[in-house]
C-alpha positions in Angstrom: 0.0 0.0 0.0 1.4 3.3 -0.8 1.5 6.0 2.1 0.1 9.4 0.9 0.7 12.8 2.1 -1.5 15.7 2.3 -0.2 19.7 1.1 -1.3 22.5 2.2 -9.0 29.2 -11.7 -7.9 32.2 -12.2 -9.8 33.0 -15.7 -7.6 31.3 -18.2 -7.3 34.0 -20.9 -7.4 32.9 -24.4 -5.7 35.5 -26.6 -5.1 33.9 -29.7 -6.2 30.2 -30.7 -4.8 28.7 -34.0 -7.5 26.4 -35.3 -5.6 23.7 -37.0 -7.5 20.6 -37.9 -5.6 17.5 -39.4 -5.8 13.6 -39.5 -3.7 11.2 -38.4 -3.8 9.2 -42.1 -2.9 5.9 -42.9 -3.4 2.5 -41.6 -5.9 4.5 -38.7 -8.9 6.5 -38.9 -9.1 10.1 -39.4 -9.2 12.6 -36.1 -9.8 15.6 -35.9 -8.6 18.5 -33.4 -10.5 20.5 -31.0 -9.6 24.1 -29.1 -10.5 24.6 -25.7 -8.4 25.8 -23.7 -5.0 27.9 -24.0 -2.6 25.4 -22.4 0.4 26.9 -20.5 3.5 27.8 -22.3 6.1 25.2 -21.7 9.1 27.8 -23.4 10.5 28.5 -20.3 14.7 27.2 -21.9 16.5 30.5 -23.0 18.4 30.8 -26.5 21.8 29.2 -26.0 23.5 32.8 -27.0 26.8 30.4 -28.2 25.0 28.4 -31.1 23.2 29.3 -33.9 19.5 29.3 -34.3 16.9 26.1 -35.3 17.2 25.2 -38.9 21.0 26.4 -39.6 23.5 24.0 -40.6 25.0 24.5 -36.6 23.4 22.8 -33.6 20.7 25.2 -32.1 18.7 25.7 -29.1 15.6 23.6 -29.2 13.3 24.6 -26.5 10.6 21.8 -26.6 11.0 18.2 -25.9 9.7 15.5 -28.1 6.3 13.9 -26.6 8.6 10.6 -26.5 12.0 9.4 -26.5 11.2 5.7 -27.1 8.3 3.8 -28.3 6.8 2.2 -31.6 5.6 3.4 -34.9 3.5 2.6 -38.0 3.0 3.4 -41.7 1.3 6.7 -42.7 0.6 7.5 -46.1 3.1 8.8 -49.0 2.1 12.3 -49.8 2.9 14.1 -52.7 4.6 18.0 -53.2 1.5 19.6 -51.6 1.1 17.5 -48.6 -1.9 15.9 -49.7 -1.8 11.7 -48.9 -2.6 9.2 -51.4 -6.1 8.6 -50.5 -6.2 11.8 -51.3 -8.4 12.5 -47.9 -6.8 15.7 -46.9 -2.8 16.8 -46.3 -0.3 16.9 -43.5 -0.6 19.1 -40.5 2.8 21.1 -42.2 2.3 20.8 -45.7 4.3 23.7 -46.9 7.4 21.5 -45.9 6.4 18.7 -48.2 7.6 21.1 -51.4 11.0 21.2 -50.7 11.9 18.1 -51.8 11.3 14.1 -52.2 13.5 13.4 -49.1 10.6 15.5 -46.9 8.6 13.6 -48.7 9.7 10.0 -47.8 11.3 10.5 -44.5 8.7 12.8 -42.4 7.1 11.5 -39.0 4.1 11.8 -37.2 4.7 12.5 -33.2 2.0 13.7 -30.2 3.9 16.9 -30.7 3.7 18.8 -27.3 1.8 22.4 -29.0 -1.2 21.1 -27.6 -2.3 18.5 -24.9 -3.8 15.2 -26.4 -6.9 13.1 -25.1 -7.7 9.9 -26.0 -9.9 9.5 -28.9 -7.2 11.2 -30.9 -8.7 15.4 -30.4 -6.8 17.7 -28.5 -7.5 20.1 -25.9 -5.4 23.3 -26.3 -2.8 24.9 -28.9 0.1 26.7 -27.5 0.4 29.3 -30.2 4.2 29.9 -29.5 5.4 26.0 -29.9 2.9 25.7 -32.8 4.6 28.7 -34.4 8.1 28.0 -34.3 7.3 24.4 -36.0 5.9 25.8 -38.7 8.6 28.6 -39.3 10.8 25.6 -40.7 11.1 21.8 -41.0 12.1 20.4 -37.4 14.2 17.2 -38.1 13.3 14.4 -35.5 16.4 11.9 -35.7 15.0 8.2 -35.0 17.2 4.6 -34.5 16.1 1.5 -34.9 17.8 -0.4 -31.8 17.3 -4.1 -33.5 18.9 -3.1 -36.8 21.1 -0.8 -36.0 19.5 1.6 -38.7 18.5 5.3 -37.9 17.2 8.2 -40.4 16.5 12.2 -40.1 12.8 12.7 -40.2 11.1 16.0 -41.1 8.3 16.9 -38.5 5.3 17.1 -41.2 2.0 16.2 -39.5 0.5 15.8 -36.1 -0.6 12.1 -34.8 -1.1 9.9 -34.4 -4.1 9.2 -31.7 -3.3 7.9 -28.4 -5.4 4.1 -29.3 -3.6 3.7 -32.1 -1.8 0.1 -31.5 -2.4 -0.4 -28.3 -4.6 -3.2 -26.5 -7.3 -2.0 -24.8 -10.5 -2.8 -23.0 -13.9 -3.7 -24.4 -15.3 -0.2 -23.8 -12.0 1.0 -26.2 -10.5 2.8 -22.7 -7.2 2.5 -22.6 -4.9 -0.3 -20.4 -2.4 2.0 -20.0 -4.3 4.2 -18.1 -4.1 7.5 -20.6 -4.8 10.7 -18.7 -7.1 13.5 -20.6 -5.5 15.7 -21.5 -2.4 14.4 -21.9 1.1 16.1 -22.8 3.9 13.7 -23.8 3.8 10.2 -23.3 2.6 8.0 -19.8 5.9 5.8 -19.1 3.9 3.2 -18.7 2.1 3.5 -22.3 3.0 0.9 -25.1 1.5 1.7 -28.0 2.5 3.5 -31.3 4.2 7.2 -30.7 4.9 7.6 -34.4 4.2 7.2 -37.8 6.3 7.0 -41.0 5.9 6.4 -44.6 6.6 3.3 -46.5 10.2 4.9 -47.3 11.3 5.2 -44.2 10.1 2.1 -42.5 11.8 -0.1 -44.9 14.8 2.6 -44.2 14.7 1.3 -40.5 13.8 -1.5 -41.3 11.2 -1.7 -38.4 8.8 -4.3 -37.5 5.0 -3.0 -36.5 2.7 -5.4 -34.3 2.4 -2.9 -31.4 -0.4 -4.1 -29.8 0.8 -7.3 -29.1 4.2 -6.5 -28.4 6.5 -7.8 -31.5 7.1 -4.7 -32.6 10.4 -2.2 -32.8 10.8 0.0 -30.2 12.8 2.9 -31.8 14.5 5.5 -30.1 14.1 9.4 -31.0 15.9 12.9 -30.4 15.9 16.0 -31.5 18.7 16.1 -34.7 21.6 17.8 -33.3 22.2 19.5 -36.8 18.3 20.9 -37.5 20.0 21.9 -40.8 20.3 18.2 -42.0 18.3 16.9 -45.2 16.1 14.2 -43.9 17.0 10.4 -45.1 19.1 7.6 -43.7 22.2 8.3 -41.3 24.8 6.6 -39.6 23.7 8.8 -36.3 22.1 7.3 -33.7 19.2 8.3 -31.1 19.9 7.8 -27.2 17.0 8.0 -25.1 19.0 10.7 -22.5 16.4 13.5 -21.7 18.5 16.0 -23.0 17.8 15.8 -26.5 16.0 19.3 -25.8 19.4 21.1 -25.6 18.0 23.2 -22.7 20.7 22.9 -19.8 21.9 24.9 -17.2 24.9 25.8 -15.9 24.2 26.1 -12.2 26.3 23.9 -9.7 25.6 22.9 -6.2 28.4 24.2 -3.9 30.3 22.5 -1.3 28.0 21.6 0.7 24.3 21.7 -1.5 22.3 24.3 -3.4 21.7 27.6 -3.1 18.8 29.8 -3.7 20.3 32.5 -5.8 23.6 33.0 -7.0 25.7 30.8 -9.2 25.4 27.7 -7.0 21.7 28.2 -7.5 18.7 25.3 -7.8 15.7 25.7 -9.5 12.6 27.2 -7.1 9.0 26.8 -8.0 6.0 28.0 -5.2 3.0 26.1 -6.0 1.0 29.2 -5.2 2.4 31.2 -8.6 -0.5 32.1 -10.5 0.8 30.2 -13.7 0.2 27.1 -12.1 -2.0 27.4 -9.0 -5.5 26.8 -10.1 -4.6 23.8 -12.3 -6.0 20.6 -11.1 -3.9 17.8 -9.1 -6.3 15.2 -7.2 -9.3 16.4 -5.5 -7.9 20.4 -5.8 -5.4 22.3 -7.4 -1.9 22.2 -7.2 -1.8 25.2 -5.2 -3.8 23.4 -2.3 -2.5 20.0 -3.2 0.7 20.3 -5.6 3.4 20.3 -3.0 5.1 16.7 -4.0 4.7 17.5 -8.1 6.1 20.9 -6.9 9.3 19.7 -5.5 9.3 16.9 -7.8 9.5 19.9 -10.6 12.0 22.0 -8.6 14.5 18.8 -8.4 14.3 17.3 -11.9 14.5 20.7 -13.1 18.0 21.8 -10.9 19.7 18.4 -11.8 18.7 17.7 -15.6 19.2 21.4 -16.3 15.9 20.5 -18.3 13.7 24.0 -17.7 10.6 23.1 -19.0 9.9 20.9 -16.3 7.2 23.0 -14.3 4.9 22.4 -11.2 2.0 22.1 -14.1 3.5 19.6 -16.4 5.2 17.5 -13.1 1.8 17.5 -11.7 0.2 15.9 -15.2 2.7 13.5 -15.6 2.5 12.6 -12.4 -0.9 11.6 -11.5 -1.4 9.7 -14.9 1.4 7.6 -13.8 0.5 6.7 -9.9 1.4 9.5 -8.2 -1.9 10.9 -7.3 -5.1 8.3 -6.2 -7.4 11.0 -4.8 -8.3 13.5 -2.5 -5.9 16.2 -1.8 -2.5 13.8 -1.5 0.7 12.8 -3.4 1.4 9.0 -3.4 5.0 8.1 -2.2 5.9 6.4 -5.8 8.9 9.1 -6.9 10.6 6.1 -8.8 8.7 7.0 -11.7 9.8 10.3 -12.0 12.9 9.3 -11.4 12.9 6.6 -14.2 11.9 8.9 -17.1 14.3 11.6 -16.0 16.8 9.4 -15.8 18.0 10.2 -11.8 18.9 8.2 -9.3 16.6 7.9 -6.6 17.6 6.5 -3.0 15.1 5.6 -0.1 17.0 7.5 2.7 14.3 6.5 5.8 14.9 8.9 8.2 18.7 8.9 8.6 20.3 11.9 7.6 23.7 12.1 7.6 22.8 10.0 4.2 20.6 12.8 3.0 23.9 15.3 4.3 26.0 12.6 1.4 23.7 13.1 -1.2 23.8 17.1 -1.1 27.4 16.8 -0.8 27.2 14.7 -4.0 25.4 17.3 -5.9 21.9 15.4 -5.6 18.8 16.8 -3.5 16.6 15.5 -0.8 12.7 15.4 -0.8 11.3 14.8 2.0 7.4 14.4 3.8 7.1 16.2 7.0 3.9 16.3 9.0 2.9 19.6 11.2 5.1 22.9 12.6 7.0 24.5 11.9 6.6 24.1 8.0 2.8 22.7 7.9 -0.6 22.5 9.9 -1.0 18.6 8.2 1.0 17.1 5.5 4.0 18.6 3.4 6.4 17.4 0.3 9.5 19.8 0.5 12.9 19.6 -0.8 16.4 19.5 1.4 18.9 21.5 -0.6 22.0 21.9 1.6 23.7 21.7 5.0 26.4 23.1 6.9 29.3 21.9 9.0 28.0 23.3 12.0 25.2 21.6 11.7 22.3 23.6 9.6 19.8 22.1 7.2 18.7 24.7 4.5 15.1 23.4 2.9 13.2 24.9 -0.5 9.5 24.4 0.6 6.6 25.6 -1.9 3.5 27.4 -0.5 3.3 30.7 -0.4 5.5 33.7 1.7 5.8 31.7 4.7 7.2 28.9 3.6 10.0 31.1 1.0 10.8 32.8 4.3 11.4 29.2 5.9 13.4 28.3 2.7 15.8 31.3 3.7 16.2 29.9 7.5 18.9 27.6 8.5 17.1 24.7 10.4 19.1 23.4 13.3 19.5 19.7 12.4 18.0 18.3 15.7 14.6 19.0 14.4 14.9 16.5 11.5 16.2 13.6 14.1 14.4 14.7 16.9 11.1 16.4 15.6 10.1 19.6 16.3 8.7 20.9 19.8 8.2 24.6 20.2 6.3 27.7 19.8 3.1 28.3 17.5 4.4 28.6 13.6 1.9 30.8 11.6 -1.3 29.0 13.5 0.3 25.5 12.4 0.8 24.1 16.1 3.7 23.6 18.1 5.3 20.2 17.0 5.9 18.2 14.1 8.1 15.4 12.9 9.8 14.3 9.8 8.1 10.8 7.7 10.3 10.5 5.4 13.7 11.1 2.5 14.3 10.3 -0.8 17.4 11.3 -2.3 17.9 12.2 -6.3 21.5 12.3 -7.7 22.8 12.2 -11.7 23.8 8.9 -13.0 
């Protein structure tokens, strides 16, 4: 049984909605998209000022992630110069690409591209404008390796599928096995069916097996290209499924002794009370009343992959489709899985912390559950981020001005062996104790 933690809208403003409808062609049915809602900007990785820009013949600064990095494919229909498939029942998402040249032509791909959030039955629920624009300024080349063969190609990024049931087994009532969240952004670790689509020309490239649904076929790995300026067809490149295919990173370093809060030793901090994120759902509330553990879960994948797209909001998504979150207004204690697609390494620490003291040493961070004063009237998920010699423990806790301010105060370390016993903290009762530590480091 999993033990479960408790934490402590505004009007979403649409401005400008892109109505794009497409189909995901070929060996599936048509879908179609829907707008409802303007989903939050995930754009949050500056320009690398050292490399050129997307498209050039140099590497560039991608600032989206693919909406996998492994998974299967099928066959999608040839198309011709104007995008148009040869069914002839309507043309890629990105047609204007398909006229510069045969190689766009025979090597594009279809991915859940991450401009929108997708449900289900294939529609989608939201278009962020920005992403959606900078796909269409010029072709984005997905580079994809098939593990079994040994054989990889460039792939143009021409159209938009395909839906989620495509490939996969699933249960009379066509819901999914795999549990697929609506909306969904990116792809549920736990999901097995297709993620992509290619023509004829590239399949046979990759030579890639299909099947998906009952498992014989490929899994192929994908990245961003690291040369955007590439002409898509067969390479001798391969893929590896690393997470930082995005080419966001940072170049913040803990110090001697853990992170900081500003300066160049700094981590990433995220308050689940910022209005970006703080009215978007998480269990039986929103993340500001219930998002503390997707919150520090965001604050630590973010510091250590360098990877700053990872939010409290997108965490929190990926997170309760995969586990984390079984209702009311709690965060299950199953981190692994963020730790498995992020590629960390997570330690159970129990309670002992002079191994939580190692992994900030290390460079790695602490969460931890805590329950009552000083830092919560019930349940909280925070993050340890450093220590000192004389003995000080130096927390980043989410939740509003009290709990920044507590993420400023050195903590004596008795408090984390011993509990805390003392005065009244902001109405939240005079002791508390600490449940728990889980310690995240690079591989």
């Amino acid at each position: 049984m999993n033990r479960k933690t408790v934490c402590t809208f505004l009007a979403i403003i649409i401005i400008s909605t892109i109505i794009l409808p497409f189909r995901a062609f070929a060996t599936d049915n048509a879908f179609y998209s829907s707008n409802d809602i303007l989903f939050y900007d995930g754009d949050a990785c500056p320009a690398n000022t050292n490399s050129s820009s997307v498209g050039s013949s140099s590497t560039g600064s991608i600032p989206y992630e693919l909406p996998a990095t492994e998974g299967k494919t099928g066959v999608e229909e040839a198309i011709d110069s104007t995008g148009l498939v040869k069914s002839g029942n309507g043309r890629v998402s990105f047609k204007q690409f398909a006229s510069l040249g045969q190689a766009y032509r025979d090597y594009y791909i279809t991915m859940r591209w991450t401009w929108t959030s997708w449900n289900w039955n294939g529609t989608n629920s939201g278009v962020d404008n920005k992403q959606l624009s900078w796909m269409s300024k010029a072709p984005r080349i997905v580079l994809v390796t098939n593990k079994r063969t040994g054989k990889s190609i460039y792939a143009a990024a021409l159209e938009s599928g395909p839906a989620p049931w495509t490939g996969v087994d699933r249960h009379s009532n066509n819901d999914p096995k795999q549990g697929w969240a609506n909306p969904q952004k990116g792809t549920p670790s736990t999901y097995t069916g297709r993620v992509a689509g290619l023509p004829p020309t590239a399949i046979d490239a990759l030579g890639a097996k299909q099947g998906m649904w009952n498992g014989k076929g490929d899994v192929l790995t994908y990245q961003w290209a690291p040369d955007q300026g590439v002409t898509p067809g067969p390479t001798t490149a391969n893929a590896t499924p690393d997470n930082s295919n995005n080419n966001c990173s940072s170049s913040a370093t803990s110090g001697e002794y853990g992170w900081e809060l500003s300066g160049a030793n700094a981590m990433i901090y995220y308050d689940q009370s910022d209005s970006q994120w703080k009215n978007k759902p998480f269990g039986s509330g929103t993340i500001g009343q219930c998002g503390c553990g997707p919150t520090s879960l965001a604050m630590i994948v973010a510091t250590l992959t360098g990877d700053k797209t990872v939010n409290p909001e997108n965490m929190a998504a990926f997170y309760a489709s995969n586990g984390g979150q079984t209702g009311g207004c709690e965060s299950s204690w199953n981190w692994g899985v963020v730790a498995k697609k992020y590629n960390l390494k997570m330690t159970d620490l129990g309670k002992d912390i002079t191994k939580a003291k190692d992994i900030l040493k290390n460079g790695g961070l602490v969460l931890f559950s805590w329950t009552g004063a000083p830092f919560t009237g019930g349940g909280h998920m925070m993050v340890m981020r450093k220590y000192s010699p004389d003995g000080k423990i130096y927390i980043a806790s989410s939740g509003g001005s009290t709990n920044q301010k507590q993420s400023d105060q050195a903590w004596d370390e008795s408090i984390f062996t011993n509990g805390y016993s003392g005065p009244d903290v902001a109405g939240r009762g005079t002791s508390g104790y600490l449940k728990g530590m889980w310690g995240f480091e690079k591989k």
